[in-house]
Rosetta silent file (secondary structure, phi, psi, omega in degrees, C-alpha in Angstrom):
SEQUENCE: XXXXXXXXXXXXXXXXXXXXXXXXXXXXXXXXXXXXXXXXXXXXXXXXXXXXXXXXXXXXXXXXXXXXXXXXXXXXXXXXXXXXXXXXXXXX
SCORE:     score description
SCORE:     0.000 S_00000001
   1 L     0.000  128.270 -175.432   45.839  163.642  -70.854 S_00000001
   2 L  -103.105  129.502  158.836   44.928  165.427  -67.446 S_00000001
   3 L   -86.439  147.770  173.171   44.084  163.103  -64.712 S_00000001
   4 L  -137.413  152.883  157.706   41.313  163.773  -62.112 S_00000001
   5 L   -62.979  137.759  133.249   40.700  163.102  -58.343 S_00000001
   6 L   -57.478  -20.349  168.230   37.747  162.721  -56.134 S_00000001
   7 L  -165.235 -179.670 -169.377   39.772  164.879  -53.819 S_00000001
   8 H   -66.942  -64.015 -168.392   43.621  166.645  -53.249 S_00000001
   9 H   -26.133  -45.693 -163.193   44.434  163.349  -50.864 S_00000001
  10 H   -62.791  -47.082  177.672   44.088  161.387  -53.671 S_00000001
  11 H   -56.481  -35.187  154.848   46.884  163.578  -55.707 S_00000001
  12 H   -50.144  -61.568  168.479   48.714  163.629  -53.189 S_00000001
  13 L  -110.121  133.983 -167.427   49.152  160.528  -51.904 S_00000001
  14 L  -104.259    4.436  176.813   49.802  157.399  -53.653 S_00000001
  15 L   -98.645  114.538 -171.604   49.168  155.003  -50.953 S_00000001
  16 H   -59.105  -39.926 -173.027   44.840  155.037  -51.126 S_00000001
  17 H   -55.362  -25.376 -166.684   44.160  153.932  -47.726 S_00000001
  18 H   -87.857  -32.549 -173.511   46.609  156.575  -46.519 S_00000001
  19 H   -66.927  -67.162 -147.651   44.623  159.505  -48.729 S_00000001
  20 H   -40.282  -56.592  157.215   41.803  158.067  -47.986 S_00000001
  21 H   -21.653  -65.423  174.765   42.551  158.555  -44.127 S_00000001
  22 H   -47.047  -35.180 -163.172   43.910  161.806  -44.627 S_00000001
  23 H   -86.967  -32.907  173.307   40.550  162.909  -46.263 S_00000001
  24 H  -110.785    4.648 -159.090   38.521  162.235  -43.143 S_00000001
  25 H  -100.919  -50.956  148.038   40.525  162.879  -40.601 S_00000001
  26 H   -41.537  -23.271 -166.247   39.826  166.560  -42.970 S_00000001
  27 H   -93.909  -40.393 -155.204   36.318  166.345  -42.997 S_00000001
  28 H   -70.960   -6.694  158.556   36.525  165.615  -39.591 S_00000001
  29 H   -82.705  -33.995  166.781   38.676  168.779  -38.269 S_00000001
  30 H   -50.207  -39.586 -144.567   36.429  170.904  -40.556 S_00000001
  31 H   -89.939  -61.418  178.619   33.610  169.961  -38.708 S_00000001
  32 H   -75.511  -41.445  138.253   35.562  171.019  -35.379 S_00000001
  33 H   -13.613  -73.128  170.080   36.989  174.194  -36.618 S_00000001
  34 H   -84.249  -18.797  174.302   33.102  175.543  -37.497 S_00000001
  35 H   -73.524  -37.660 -163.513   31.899  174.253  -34.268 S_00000001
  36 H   -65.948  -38.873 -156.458   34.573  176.099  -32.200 S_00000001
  37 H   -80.280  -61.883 -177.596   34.347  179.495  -34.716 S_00000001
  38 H   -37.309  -27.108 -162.382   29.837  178.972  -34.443 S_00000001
  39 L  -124.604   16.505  171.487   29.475  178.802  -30.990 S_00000001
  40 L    51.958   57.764  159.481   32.688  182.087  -30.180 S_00000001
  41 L   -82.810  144.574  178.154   34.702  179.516  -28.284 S_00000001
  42 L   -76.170  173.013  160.644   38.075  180.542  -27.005 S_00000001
  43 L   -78.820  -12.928 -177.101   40.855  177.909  -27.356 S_00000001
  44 H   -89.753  -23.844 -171.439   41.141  177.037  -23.669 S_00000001
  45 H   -82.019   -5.543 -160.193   37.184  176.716  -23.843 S_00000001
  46 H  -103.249  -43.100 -159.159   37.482  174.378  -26.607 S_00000001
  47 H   -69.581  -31.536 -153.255   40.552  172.577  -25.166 S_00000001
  48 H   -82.047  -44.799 -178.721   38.292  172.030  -21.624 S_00000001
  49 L   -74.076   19.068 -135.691   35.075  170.985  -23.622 S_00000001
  50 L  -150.913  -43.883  175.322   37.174  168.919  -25.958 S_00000001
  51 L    87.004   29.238  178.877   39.340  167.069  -23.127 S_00000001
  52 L  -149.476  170.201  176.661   42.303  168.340  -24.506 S_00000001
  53 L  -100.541  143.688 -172.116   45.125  170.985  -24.273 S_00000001
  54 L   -25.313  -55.999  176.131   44.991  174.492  -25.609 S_00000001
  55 H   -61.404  -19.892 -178.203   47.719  173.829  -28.069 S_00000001
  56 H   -78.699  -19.435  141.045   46.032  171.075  -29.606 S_00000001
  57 H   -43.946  -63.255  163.720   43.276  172.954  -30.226 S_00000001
  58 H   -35.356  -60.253  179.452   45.728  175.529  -31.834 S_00000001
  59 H   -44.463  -66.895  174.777   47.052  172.839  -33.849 S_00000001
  60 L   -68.632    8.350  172.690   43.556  171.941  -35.412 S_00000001
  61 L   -92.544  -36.874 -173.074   42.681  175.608  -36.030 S_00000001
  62 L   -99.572   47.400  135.984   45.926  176.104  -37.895 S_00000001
  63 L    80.221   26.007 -165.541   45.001  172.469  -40.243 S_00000001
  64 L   -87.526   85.594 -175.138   48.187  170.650  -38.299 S_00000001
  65 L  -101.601   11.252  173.547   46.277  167.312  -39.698 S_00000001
  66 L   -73.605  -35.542 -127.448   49.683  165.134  -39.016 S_00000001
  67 L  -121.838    4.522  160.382   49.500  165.753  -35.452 S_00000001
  68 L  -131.401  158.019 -162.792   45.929  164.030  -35.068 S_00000001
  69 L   -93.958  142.350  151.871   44.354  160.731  -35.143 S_00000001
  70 H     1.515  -66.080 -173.570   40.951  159.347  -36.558 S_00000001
  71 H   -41.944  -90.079 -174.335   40.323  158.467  -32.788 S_00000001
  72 H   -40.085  -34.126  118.128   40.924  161.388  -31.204 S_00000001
  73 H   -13.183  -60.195  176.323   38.813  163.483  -33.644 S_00000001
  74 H   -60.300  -61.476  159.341   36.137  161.558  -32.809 S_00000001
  75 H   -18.977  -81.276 -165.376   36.703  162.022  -29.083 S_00000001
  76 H   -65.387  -11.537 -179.446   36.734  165.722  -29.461 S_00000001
  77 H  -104.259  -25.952  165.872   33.767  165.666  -31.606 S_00000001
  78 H   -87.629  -27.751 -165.514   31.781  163.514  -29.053 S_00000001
  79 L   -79.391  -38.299 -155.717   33.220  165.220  -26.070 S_00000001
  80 L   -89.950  -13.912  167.902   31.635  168.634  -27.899 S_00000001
  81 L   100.556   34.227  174.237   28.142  166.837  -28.268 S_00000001
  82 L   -98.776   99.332 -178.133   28.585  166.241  -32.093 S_00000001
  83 L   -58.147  137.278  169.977   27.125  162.735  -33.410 S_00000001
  84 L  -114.023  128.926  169.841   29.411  160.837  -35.798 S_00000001
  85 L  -122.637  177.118 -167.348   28.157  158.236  -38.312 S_00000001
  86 L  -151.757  125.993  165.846   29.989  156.843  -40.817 S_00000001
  87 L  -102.153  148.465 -153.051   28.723  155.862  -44.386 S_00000001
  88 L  -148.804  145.638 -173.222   30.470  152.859  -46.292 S_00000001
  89 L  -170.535  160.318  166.103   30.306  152.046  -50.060 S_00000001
  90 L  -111.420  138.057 -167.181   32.248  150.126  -52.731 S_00000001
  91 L   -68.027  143.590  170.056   34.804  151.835  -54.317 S_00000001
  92 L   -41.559    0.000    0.000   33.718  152.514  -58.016 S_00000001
């Protein structure tokens, strides 16, 4: 019998709250990743609009998704003039 996911977190991780986490804290680096590559930003241009330092900006280009927080995503995604909502549902 082959088991399926809604996404790799889930296979991955066996605590849900922690995939689940993991999974937006993904969407939510994707999201800064194409804004930085869409608009030809350097990394120091990114780190200055972003309110943060060049390596961390390095870090989230090269997927380093350990080394950031929900929060701080968010920050940097607000700081860059990107709205964030957040849709909520019961689980299936």
């Amino acid at each position: 019998m082959t088991q399926t996911y809604d996404n790799v977190f889930d296979a991955i991780e066996k605590d849900p709250a922690m995939a689940q986490n993991l999974f937006i804290r993904s969407k939510l680096m994707i999201r800064l990743k194409k804004y930085i590559e869409t608009n030809g930003l350097t990394q120091k241009s990114a780190a200055e609009l972003m309110g943060v330092t060049q390596p961390r900006i390095s870090d989230l280009v090269r997927g380093k998704i350990d080394r950031f927080t929900i929060d701080m995503l968010v920050n940097m995604l607000v700081r860059a003039g990107i709205k964030v909502d957040v849709n909520l549902k019961n689980a299936a």
